[in-house]
C-alpha positions in Angstrom: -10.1 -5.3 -15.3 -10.2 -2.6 -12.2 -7.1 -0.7 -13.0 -6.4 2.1 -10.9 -7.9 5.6 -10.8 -4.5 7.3 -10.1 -1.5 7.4 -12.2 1.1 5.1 -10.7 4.3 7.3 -9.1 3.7 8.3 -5.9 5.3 11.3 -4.6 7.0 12.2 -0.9 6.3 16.1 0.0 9.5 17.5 -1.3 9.3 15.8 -4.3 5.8 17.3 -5.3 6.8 20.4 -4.1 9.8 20.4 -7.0 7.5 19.2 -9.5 5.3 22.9 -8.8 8.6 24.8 -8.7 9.7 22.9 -12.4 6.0 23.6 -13.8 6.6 27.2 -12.8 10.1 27.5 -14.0 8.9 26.2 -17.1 6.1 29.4 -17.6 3.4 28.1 -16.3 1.9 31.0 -13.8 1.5 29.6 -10.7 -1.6 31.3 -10.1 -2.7 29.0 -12.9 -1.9 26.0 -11.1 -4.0 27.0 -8.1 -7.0 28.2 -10.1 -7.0 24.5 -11.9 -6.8 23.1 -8.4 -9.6 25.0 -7.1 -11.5 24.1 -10.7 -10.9 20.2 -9.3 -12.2 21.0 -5.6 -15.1 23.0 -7.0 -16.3 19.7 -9.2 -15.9 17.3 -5.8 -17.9 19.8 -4.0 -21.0 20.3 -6.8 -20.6 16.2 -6.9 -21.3 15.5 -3.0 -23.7 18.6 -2.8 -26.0 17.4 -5.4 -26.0 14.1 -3.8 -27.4 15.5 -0.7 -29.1 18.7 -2.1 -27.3 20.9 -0.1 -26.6 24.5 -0.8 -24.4 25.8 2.2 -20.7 25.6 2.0 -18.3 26.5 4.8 -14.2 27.2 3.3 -11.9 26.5 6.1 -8.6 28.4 4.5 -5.0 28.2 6.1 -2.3 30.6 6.0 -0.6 29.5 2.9 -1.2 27.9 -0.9 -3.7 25.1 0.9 -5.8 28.1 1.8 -5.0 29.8 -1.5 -6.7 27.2 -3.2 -9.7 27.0 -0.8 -10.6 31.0 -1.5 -10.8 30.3 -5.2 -12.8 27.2 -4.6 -15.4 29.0 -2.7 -15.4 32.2 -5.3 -16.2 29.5 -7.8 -18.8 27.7 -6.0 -20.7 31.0 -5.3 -20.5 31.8 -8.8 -22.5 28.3 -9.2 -25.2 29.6 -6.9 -24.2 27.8 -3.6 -24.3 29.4 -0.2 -20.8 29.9 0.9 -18.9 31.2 3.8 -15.1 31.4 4.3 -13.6 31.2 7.4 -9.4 32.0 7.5 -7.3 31.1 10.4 -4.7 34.2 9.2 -6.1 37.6 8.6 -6.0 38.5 4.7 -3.3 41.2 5.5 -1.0 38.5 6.7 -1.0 36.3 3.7 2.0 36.3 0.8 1.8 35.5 -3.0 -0.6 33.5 -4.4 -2.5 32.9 -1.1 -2.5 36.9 -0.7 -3.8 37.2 -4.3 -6.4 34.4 -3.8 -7.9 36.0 -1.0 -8.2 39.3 -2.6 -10.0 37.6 -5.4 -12.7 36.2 -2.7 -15.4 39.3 -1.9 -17.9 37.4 0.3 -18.4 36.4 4.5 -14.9 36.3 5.5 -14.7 34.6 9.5 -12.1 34.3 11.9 -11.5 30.2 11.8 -11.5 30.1 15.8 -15.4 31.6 15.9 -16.9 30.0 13.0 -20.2 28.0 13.7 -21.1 24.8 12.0 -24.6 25.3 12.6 -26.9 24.7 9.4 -23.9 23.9 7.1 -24.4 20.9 4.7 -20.7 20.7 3.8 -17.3 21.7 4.8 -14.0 22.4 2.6 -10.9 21.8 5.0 -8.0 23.5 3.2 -6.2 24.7 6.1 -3.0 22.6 5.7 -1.3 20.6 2.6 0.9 18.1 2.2 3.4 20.6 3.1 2.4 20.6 6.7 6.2 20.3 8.7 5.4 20.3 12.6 2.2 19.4 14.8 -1.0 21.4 14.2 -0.9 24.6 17.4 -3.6 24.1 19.7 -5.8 26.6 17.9 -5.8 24.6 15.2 -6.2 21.2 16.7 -9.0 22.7 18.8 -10.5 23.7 15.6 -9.7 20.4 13.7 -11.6 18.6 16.8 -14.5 20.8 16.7 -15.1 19.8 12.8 -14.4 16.5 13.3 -17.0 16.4 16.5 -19.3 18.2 14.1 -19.2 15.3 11.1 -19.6 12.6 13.4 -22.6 14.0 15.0 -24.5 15.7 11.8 -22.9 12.8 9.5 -22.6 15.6 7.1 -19.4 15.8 4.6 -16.2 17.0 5.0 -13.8 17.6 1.4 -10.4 18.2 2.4 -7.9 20.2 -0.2 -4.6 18.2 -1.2 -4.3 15.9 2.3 -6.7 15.9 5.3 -5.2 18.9 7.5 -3.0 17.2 10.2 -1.9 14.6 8.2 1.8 13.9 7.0 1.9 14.1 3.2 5.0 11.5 3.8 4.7 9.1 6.8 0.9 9.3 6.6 1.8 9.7 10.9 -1.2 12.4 12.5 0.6 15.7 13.4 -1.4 16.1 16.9 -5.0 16.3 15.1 -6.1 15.4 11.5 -9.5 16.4 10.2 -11.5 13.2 9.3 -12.7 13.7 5.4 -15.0 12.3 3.3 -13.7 13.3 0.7 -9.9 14.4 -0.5 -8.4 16.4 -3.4 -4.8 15.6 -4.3 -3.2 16.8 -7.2 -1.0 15.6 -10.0 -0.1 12.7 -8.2 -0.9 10.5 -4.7 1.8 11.1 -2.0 2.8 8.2 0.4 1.0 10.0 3.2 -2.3 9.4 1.3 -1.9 5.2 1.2 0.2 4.7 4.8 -1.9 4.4 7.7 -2.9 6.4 9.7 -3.2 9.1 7.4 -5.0 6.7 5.0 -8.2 5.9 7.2 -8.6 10.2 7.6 -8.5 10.9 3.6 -12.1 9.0 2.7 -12.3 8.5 -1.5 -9.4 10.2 -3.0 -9.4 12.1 -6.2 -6.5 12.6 -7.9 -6.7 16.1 -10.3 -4.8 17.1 -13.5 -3.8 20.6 -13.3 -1.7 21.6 -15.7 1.9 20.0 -13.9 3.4 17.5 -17.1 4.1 13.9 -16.2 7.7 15.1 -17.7 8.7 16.8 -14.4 9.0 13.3 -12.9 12.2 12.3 -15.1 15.2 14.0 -13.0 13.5 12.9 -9.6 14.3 9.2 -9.9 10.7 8.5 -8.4 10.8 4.6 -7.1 7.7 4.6 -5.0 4.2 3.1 -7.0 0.4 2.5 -6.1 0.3 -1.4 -6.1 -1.9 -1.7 -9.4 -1.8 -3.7 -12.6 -0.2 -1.5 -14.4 3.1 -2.2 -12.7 3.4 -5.4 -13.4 0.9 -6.9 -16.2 3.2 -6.4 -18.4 5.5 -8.8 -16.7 2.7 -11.5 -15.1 3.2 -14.9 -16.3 1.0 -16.3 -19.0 1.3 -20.4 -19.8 2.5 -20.6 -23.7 0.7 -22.9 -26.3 4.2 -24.6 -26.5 4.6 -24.7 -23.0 4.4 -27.9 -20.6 4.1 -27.8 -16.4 8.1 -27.7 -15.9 8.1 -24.6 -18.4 5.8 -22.9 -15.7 8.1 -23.9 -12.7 7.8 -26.3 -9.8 7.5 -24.9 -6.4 8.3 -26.6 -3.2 6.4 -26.3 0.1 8.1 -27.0 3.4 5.5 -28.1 6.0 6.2 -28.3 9.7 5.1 -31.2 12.0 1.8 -33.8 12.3 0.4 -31.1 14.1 1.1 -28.4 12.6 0.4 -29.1 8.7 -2.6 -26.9 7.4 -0.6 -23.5 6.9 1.9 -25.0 4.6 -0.6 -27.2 2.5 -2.2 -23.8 2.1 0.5 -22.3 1.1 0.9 -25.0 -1.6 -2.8 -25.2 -2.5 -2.3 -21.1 -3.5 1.3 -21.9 -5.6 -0.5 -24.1 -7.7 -3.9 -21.7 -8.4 -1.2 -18.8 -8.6 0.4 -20.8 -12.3 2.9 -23.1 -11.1 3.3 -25.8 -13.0 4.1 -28.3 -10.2 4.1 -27.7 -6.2 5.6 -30.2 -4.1 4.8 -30.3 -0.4 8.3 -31.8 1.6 6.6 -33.2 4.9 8.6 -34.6 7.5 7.8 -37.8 8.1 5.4 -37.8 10.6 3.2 -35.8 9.0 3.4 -37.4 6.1 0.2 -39.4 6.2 -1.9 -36.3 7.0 -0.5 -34.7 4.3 -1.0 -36.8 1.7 -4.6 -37.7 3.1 -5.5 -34.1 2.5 -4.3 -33.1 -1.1 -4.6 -34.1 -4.1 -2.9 -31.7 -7.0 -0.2 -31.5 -4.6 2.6 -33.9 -4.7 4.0 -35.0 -1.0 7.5 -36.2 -0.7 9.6 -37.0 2.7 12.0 -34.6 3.6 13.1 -34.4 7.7 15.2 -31.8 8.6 17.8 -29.8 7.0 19.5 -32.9 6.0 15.9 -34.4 4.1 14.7 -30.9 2.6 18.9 -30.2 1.0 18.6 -34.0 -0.3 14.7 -32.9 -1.9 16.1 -29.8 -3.1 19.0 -31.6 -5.4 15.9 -31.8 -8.3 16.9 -28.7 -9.9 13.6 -28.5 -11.7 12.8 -27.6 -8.1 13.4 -23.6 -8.3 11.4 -22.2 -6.0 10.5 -22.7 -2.0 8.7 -21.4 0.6 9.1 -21.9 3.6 8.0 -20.6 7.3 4.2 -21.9 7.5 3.7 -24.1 10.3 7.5 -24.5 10.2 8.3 -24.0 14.6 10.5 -21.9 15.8 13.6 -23.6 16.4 17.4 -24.0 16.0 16.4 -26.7 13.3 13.9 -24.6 11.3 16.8 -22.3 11.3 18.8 -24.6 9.9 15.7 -25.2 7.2 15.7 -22.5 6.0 19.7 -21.6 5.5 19.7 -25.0 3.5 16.9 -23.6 1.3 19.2 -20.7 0.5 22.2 -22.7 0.4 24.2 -21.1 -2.4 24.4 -23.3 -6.0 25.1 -23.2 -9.6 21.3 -22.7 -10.8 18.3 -19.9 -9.8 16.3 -20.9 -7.3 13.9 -18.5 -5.4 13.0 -18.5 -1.8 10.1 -17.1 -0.2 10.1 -16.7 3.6 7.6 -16.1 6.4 6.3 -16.9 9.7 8.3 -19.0 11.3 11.2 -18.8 8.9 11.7 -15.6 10.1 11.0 -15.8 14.0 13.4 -18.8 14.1 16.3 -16.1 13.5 15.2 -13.6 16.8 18.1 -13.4 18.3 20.4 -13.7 15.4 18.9 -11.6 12.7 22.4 -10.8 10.9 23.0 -14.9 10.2 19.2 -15.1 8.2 20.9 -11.8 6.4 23.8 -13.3 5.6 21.7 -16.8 4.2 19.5 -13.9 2.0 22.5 -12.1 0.6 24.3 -15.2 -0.7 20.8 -16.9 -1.8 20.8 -18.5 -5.2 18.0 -16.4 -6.6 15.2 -13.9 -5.5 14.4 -13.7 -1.4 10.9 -12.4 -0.5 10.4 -12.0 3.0 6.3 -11.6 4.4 6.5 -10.3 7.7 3.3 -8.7 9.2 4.3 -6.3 12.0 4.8 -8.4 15.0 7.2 -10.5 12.7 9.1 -7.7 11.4 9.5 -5.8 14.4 11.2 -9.4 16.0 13.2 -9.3 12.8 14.4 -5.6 12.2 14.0 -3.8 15.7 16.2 -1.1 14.1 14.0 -0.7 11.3 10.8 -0.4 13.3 11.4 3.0 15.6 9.1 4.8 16.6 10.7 8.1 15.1 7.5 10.5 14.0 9.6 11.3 10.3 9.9 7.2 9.8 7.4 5.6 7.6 6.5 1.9 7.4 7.5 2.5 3.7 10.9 4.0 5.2 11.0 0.7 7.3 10.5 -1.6 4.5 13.2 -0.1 2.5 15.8 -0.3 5.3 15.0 -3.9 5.7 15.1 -5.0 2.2 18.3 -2.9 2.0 19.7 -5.0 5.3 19.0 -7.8 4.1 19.0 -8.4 0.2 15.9 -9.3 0.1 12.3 -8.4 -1.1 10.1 -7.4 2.1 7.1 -7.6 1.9 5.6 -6.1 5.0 2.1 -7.1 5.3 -0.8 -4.7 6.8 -3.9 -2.9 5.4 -1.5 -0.6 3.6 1.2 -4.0 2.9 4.4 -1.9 1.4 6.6 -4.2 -0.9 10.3 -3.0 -1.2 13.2 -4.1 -3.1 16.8 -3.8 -2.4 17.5 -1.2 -5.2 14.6 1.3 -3.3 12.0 0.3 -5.4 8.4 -0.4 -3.6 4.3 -0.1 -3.9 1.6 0.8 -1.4 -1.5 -1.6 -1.6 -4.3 0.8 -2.0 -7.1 -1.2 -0.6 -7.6 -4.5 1.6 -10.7 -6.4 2.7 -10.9 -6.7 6.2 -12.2 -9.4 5.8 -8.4 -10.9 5.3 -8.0 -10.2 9.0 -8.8 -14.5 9.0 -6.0 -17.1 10.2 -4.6 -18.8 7.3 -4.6 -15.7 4.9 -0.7 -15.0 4.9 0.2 -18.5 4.4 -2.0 -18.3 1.4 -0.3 -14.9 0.2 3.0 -16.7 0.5 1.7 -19.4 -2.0 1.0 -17.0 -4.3 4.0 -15.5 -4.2 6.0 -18.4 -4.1 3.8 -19.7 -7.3 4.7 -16.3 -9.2 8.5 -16.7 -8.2 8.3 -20.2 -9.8 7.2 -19.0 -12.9 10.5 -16.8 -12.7 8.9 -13.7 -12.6 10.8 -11.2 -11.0 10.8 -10.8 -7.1 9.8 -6.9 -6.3 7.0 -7.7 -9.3 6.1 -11.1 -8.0 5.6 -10.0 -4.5 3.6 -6.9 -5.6 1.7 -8.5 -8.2 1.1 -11.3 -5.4 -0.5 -8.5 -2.7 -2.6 -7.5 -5.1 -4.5 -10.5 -6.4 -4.1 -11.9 -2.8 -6.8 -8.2 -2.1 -9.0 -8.8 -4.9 -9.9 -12.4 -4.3 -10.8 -10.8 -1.0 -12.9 -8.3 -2.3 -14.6 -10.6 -5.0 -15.5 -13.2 -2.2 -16.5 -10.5 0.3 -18.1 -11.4 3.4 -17.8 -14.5 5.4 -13.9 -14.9 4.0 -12.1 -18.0 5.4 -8.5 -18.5 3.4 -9.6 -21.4 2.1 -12.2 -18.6 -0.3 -9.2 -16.9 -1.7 -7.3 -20.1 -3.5 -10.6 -20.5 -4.6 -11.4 -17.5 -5.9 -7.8 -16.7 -7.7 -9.3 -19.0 -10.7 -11.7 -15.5 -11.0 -8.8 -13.0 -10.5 -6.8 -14.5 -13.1 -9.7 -14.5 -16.0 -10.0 -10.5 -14.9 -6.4 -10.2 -15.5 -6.0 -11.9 -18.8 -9.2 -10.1 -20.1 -11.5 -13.5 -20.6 -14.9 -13.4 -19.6 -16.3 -15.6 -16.8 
């Protein structure tokens, strides 16, 4: 099973910055931290250099502990033979602590950053700027970002970046004027949010996350609630059928489709509850569509249900605990009315999963679908992509340069009770209580219509089987991803239902 390369916290700015200050505290010289970092960049470096038998190595060093770290690198890389120059945008006299110290420790070419020539290098170390990085690069060093950036794309030669790609927000992941595009990037200790949220994502290439010396211990008095979307969150939790189990013990999940023409999203969304482990899925048609419906699946029970009035008098089967709803639904006073009688309080658990059209319906009126989510009867997942959430949670969705999509999902799920799940090539999950994962990798191929109404069946399938929301939702962005990237090429929605049978043997460890 592909579990994840990187331990699973992930770390805003200020949060890795007090995990340095604790290691220090603790005894550990600091200098010690940098020369492990530099140990880490140094391995990258021999790695990508061997691979294209090169030999000269350009250091691009900052003015603080990013540029500390790129003078050790490049005494260490000399000392393995390699060709190096270093080029500093501060002069050595300028520098403080372990910077000042690094650079003393460097005794070869030292350049002015602005007049340093590309020409004949195979491979350049960016460690001007860190995750520390505050404020927009100054021109001298956008112009210098630019001129690296113009230089990979036209030699197609590497580029390793120290900690984060220079320009990048360690946070938001937002572009601080210029960011240098990597091949490569060296983080350390643990991935920050700016290294999974896009933009900052497409600039940082492969990441490598380093151990340098910084205990996993530091992270208990920071109340970390951010996570790479990977297994190991939520494995331990993922429904498996029992040998004393029957299809009611696994949960029943019901579908709401919209009208005769109009049908195909929702029956995907029920075709993906039932390959996601529900026991039963119900599809309520209205009436019209009913024949169409019925014509078209199999596995899939159809039952009438016409407006709010039909789906409240399907939902009385309390075996019934889970719905979703939005696929195909219409925007419309009566889908609004859907979907509040799907949330209807009652005396037993039943979760809700809401997309689309479930959550367009409520434009103008956001506040009454937050009002139907707080007093809902169970677990509310919500799977807006960005056109959908912006619609829904305008005040959520600034523009603001220090506001994250992660900061964005949290505000929503905090607005509204709910689990958002707000869907992208870096989909954040986040949960009321602050919790939430970054997805770490999506096909593109998912950019195909018909591929969020099967990630709502699989979370609506997980819900069923009473697994917990946050995990549900999280779990179901991550298989949704990996049937993607199993199927590969020439993805249709219709690939991924059929390819979840595959997902699942990789997650309960049983060969094909």
């Amino acid at each position: 099973m592909p579990l994840s390369p990187y331990p699973l916290e992930l770390l805003t700015t200020e949060q890795m910055a007090r995990a340095d200050r604790m290691t220090i505290d603790s005894g550990v010289p600091s200098m010690d931290l940098m020369e492990s970092a530099a140990v880490a960049i140094a391995r990258v470096a021999s790695r990508v250099l061997q691979r294209m038998s090169g030999r000269r190595v350009l250091v691009l060093c900052g003015p603080g502990n990013n540029g500390g770290d790129g003078y050790v690198a490049a005494r260490l890389l000399r000392a393995q033979r390699y060709k190096v120059r270093v080029a500093s945008l501060a002069p050595p006299d300028r520098l403080r602590g372990d910077a000042a110290r690094a650079a003393a420790s460097w005794t070869g070419t030292l350049l002015p950053a602005q007049e340093c020539d590309f020409h004949g290098v195979d491979l350049v170390i960016d460690a001007l700027f860190g995750t520390g990085l505050a404020r927009d690069l100054d021109p001298a060093a956008q112009t210098l970002v630019n001129r690296l950036n113009q230089w990979r794309r036209e030699t197609k030669q590497s580029v390793i970046s120290v900690d984060i790609p220079s320009g990048v927000d360690g946070t938001t992941g937002a572009i601080r004027g210029a960011a240098v595009e990597a091949d490569e990037t060296v983080t350390f200790f643990r991935v920050k949010t700016g290294h999974l949220l896009l933009p900052g994502r497409t600039r940082c290439g492969r990441l490598t996350c380093a151990h340098i010396g910084i205990r996993s211990t530091t992270l208990e008095s920071m109340g970390v609630k951010a996570f790479v979307n990977a297994p190991e969150l939520w494995l331990p939790h993922l429904p498996r059928p029992r040998v004393d189990g029957h299809k009611y013990t696994r949960g029943h999940a019901l579908v709401v489709s919209g009208g005769a023409s109009f049908t195909g999203a929702a029956r995907l969304s029920a075709s993906a509850a039932l390959r996601a482990g529900a026991g039963l899925v119900t599809l309520a048609s209205p009436t019209e569509a009913l024949a169409v419906n019925a014509s078209a699946l199999t596995s899939v029970m159809v039952r009438p249900a016409d407006g709010p009035v039909g789906l409240a008098h399907v939902l009385a089967d309390e075996r019934k605990n889970a719905i979703a709803i939005g696929p195909g639904l219409g925007v419309s006073e009566a889908s609004c009315q859907q979907v509040e009688a799907a949330l209807k309080p009652q005396a037993y658990r039943r979760a809700a999963v809401l997309d689309a059209d479930a959550l367009t319906s409520f434009e103008s009126d956001p506040f009454r679908l937050w009002r139907a989510t707080r007093g809902a009867p169970g677990p509310v997942v919500m799977t807006p992509h960005a056109g959908e959430f912006a619609r829904l949670f305008a005040e959520c969705d600034g523009n603001h340069a220090n506001r994250s999509k992660l900061d964005k999902a949290r505000d929503a799920a905090r607005v509204s009770g709910a689990v958002v799940l707000y869907k992208g090539p870096d989909t954040v999950v986040a949960a009321p209580d602050g919790r939430a994962s970054i997805q770490t990798g999506a096909s593109p191929w998912l950019a195909t219509a018909g591929s969020g109404d099967v990630l709502t069946g699989i979370v609506a399938g997980l819900l069923a089987q009473r697994m917990e929301g946050f995990l549900a939702a999280s779990c179901a962005v991550w298989m949704h991803a990996r049937a993607a990237e199993q199927f590969g090429p020439g993805l249709i929605a219709d690939d991924i239902i059929a390819t979840l049978p595959q997902v699942w043997r990789e997650l309960c460890g049983e060969s094909a």
